[in-house]
C-alpha positions as CSV (number, residue, x, y, z in Angstrom):
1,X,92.0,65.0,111.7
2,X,92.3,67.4,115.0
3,X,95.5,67.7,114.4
4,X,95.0,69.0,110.6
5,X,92.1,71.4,111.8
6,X,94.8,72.9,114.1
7,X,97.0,73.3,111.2
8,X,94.4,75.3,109.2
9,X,93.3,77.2,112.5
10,X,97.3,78.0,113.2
11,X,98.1,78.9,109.2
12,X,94.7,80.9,108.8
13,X,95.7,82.5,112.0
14,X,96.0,86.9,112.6
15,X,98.6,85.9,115.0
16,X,100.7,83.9,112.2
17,X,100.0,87.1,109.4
18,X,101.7,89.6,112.3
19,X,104.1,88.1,113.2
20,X,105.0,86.9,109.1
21,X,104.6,90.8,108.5
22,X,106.8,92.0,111.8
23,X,109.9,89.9,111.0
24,X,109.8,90.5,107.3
25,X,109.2,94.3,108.1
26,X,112.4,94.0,110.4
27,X,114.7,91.8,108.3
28,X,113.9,94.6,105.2
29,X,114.4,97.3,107.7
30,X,117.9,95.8,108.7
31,X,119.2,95.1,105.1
32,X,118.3,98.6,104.2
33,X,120.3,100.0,106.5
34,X,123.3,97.9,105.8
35,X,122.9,97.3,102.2
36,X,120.9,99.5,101.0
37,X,119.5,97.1,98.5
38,X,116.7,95.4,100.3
39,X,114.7,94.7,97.4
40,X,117.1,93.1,95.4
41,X,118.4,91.1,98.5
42,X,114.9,90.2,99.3
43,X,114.1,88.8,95.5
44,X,117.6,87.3,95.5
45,X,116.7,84.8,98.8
46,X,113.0,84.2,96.9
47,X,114.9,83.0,94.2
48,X,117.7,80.6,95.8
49,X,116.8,80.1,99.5
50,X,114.8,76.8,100.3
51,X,114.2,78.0,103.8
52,X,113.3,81.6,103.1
53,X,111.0,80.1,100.0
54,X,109.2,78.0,102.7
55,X,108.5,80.9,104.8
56,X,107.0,83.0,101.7
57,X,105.1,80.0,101.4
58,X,103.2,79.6,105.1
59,X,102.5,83.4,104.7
60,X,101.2,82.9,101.0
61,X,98.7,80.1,102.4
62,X,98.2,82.4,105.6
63,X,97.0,85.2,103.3
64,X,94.8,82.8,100.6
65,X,92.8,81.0,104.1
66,X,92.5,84.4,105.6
67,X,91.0,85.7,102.3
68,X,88.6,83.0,101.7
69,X,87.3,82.7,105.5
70,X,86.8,86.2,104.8
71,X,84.9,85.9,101.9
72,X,83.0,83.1,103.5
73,X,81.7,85.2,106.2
74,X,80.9,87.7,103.6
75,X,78.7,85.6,101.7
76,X,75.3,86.4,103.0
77,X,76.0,89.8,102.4
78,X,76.3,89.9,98.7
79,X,77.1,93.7,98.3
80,X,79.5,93.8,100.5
81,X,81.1,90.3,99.1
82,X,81.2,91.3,95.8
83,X,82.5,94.7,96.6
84,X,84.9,93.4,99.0
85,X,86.3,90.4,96.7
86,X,88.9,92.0,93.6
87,X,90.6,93.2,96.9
88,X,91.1,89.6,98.5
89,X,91.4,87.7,94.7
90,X,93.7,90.9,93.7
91,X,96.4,89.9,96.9
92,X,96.0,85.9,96.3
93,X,97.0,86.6,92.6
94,X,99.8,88.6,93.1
95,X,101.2,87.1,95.6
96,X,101.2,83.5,93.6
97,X,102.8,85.7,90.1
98,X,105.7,87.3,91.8
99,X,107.2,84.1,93.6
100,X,106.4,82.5,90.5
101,X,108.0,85.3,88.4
102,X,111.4,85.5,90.8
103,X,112.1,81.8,90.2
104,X,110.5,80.4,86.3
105,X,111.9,84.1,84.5
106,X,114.5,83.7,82.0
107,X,116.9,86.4,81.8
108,X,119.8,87.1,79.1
109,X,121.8,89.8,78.1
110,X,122.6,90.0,74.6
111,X,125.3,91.9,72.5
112,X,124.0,92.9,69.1
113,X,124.2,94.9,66.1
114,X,122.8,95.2,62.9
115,X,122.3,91.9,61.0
116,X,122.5,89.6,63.9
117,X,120.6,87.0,65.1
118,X,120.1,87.2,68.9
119,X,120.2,83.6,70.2
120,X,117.1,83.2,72.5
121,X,116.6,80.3,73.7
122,X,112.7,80.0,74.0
123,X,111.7,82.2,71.5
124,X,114.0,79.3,68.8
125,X,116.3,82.5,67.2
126,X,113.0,84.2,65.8
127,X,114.2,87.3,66.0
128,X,116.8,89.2,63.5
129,X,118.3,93.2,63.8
130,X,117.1,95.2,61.2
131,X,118.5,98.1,62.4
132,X,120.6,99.8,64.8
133,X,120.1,103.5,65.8
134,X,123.2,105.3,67.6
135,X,122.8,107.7,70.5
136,X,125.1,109.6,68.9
137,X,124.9,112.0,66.2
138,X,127.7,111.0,63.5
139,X,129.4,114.5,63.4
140,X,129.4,114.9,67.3
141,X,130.5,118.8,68.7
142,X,131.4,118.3,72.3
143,X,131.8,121.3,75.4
144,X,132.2,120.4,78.6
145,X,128.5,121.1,79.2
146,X,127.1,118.4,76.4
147,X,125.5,115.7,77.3
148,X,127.0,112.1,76.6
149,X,124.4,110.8,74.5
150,X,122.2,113.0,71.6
151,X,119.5,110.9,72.0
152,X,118.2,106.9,73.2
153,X,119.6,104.1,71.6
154,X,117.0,102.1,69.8
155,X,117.4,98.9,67.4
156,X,114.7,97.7,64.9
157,X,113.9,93.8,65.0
158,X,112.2,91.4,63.2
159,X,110.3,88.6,63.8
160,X,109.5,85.3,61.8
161,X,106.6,87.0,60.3
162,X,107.9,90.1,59.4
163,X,106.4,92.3,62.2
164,X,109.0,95.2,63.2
165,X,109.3,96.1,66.8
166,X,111.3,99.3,68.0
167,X,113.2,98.7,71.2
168,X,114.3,101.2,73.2
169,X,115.8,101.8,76.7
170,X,112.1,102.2,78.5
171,X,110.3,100.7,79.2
172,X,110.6,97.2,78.3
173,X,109.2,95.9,74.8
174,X,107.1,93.1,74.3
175,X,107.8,90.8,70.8
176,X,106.0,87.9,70.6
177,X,106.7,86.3,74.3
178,X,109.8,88.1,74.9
179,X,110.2,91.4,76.7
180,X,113.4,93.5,75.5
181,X,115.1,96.9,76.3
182,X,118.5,98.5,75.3
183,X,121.0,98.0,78.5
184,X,123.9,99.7,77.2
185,X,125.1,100.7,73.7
186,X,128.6,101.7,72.0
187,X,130.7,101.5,68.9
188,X,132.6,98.8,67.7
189,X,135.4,99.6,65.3
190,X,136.1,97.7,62.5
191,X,139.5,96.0,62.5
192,X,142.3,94.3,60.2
193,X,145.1,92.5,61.6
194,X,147.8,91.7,59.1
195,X,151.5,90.5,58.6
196,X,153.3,92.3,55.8
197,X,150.4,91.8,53.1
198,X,148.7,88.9,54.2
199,X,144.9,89.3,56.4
200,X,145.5,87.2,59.5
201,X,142.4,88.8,61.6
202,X,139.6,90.6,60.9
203,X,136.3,91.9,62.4
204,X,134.1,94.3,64.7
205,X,135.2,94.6,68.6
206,X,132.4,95.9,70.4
207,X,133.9,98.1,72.9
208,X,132.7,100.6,75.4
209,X,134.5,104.3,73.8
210,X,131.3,106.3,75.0
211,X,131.8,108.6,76.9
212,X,134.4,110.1,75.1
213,X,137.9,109.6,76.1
214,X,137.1,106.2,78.4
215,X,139.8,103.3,77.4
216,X,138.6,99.9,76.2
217,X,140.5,96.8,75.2
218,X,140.7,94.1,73.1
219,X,142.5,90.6,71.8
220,X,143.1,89.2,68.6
221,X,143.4,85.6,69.4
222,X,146.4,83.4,68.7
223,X,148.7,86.7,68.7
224,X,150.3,87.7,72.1
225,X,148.8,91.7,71.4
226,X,146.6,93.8,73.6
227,X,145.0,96.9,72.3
228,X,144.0,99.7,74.2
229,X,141.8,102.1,72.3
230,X,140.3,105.3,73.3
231,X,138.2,107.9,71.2
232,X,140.1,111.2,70.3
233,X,138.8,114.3,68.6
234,X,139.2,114.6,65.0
235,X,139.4,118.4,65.4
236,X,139.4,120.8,68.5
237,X,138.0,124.4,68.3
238,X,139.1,127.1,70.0
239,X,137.0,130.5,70.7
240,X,138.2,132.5,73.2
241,X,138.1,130.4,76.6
242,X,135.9,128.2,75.0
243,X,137.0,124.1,73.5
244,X,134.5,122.4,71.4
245,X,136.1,118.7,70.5
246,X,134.6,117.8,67.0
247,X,134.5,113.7,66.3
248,X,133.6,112.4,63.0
249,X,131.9,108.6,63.9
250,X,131.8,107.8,60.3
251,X,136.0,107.9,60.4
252,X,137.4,108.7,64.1
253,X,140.1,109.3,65.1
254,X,141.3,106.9,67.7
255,X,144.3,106.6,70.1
256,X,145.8,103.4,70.5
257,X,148.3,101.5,73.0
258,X,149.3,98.0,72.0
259,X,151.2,96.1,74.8
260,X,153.0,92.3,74.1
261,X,153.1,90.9,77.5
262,X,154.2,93.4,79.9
263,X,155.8,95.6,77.5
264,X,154.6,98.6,75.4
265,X,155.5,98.1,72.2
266,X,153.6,101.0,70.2
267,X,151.6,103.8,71.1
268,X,150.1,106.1,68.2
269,X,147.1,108.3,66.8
270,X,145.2,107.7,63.8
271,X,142.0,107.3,61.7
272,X,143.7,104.5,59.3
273,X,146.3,102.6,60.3
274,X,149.3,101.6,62.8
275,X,152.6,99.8,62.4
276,X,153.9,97.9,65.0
277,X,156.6,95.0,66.1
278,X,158.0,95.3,62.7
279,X,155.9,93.8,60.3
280,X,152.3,93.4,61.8
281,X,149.9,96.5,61.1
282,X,146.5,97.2,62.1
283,X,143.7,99.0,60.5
284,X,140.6,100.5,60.9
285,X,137.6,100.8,58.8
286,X,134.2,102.2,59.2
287,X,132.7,101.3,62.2
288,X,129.0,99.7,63.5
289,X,127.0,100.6,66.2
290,X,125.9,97.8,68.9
291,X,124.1,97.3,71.6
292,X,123.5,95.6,74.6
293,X,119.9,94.0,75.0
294,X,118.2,92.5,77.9
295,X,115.7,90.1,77.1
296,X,113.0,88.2,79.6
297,X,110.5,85.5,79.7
298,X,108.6,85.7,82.3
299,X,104.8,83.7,81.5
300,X,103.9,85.3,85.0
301,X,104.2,89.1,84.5
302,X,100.4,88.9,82.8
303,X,99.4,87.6,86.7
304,X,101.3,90.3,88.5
305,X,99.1,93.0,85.9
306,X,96.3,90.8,86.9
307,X,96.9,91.2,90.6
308,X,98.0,95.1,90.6
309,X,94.8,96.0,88.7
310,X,92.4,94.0,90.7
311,X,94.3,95.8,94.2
312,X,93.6,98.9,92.7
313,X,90.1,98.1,92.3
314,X,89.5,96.4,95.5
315,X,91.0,99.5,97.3
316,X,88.8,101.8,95.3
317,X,85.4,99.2,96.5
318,X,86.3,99.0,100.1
319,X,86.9,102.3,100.9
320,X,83.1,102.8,98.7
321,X,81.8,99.9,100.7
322,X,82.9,101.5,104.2
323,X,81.3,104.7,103.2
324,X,78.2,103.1,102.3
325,X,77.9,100.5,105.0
326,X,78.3,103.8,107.8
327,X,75.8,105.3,105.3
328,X,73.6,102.6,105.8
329,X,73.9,102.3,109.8
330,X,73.5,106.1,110.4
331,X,70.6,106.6,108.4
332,X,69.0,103.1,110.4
333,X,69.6,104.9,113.3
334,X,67.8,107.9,112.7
């Protein structure tokens, strides 16, 4: 029994909360100047480290004992309780969500496009794309001084109920109890492998063309090919010093490089079609738009809300109850 009381003495301790503070303060400190990346580093050990979990742990009791002896000494004076309270609950609350959120969240990154049905795990594929809207405009004039993208990428989805949701880049989305944004987005060129006559592949490769001129690749599995694609202007302008590159995203124009092991074996540009290693061909056809979606499940997030707001308002009631507490001593003293 003395021995548990000196537990709860030791763990509701000032002594234990400074020293918690000073060597998480120095350990941030030290990462930041190395890494650069404290934050991330600092979630990153919440998440997998047993030992640093147990530490978060004695401060997260430290803080909850220290709250509620506070509160308890508080008690008999009810203004000053009630005022000083969202404050103490506020800290307790958000300090539970966010070790909570860094280790139960579910995180997946998902490649769409229009049609699909983005496997999510806990949401039981509820969702389907309805639509995909490109960055890009579809008759794209480009300067040097143009920006990569016209506008955000957004997608349309649907849920089992009908309800629409637009999803953009940020900030996140919530549909039904999953949280989405658009991570990256790009054009996948629709392809048709064949020998002679005869179909042997075909699909959409979503590859990464945007910006303009970047080099992707892609396999057609069983055949020994590699294709390296790259985005070339259907048309280039000239006025004076100035080069405007005009692409047409309905039919580009694309340069290609097909290597068969180590060797080169075509290299071309065109909007249709390419002959290579005698009698295999590819084509191209219209192109989709995809994108790149992060989704999250985090049941927690509500708690961290929780715990911001009721910081906010506890910082906002003890600064009022300090100014009405010396209120109330200097006017007893006159």
């Amino acid at each position: 029994m003395k021995l548990m009381r000196s537990c709860m003495v030791f763990l509701r301790s000032t002594t234990l909360t400074i020293w918690l503070v000073g060597l998480f303060l120095l350990s941030y400190l030290t990462v930041a100047v190395w890494s650069k990346e404290a934050l991330g580093f600092f979630i990153m050990l919440l998440s997998s480290n047993n030992l640093f979990r147990f530490a978060y742990l004695v401060f997260f009791l430290n803080v909850t004992l220290r709250s509620v002896t506070a509160l308890i000494i508080l008690w008999p004076a009810r203004a000053r309780f009630f005022l000083r309270m969202p404050l103490y609950i506020g800290l307790v609350i958000f300090l539970f969500s966010f070790a909570m959120s860094v280790n139960i969240r579910q995180t997946k990154w998902i490649l769409v496009g229009e049609g699909d049905i983005p496997d999510i795990p806990w949401e039981q594929n509820a969702f389907q794309v309805a639509h995909v809207e490109s960055a890009l405009e579809k008759k794209a004039l480009r300067t040097e001084e143009s920006l990569i993208f016209d506008y955000e990428p957004t997608l349309t989805v649907t849920d089992r109920n009908g309800v629409h949701y637009a999803i953009g880049a940020f900030p996140p989305r919530r549909a039904l109890s999953t949280f989405m944004h658009v991570l990256n987005f790009g054009i996948g060129p629709g392809v048709e492998l064949r020998k002679r006559d005869v179909i042997v592949a075909r699909g959409e490769v979503a590859l990464r063309l945007i910006p303009f001129g970047s080099v992707d690749t892609f396999d057609m599995p069983p055949f020994p090919y590699r294709f390296y694609l790259s985005l070339l202007p259907n048309r280039v302008i000239k006025k004076g010093k100035e080069i405007a590159r005009d692409y047409d995203l309905e039919k580009p124009r694309y340069g290609i490089e097909i290597v068969k092991g180590e060797k080169v074996i075509a290299k071309g540009e065109t909007d249709t079609q390419i002959t290579f290693d005698r009698d295999m061909s590819l084509t191209f056809y219209k192109p989709a738009n995809w994108v790149q979606l992060e989704v999250v499940h985090d049941p927690f997030l509500i708690g961290l809300g929780v715990g911001y707001a009721l910081i906010f308002i506890g910082l906002i009631s003890y600064v009022l109850e300090i100014v009405v507490f010396r209120s109330a001593i200097q006017h007893a003293v006159i």
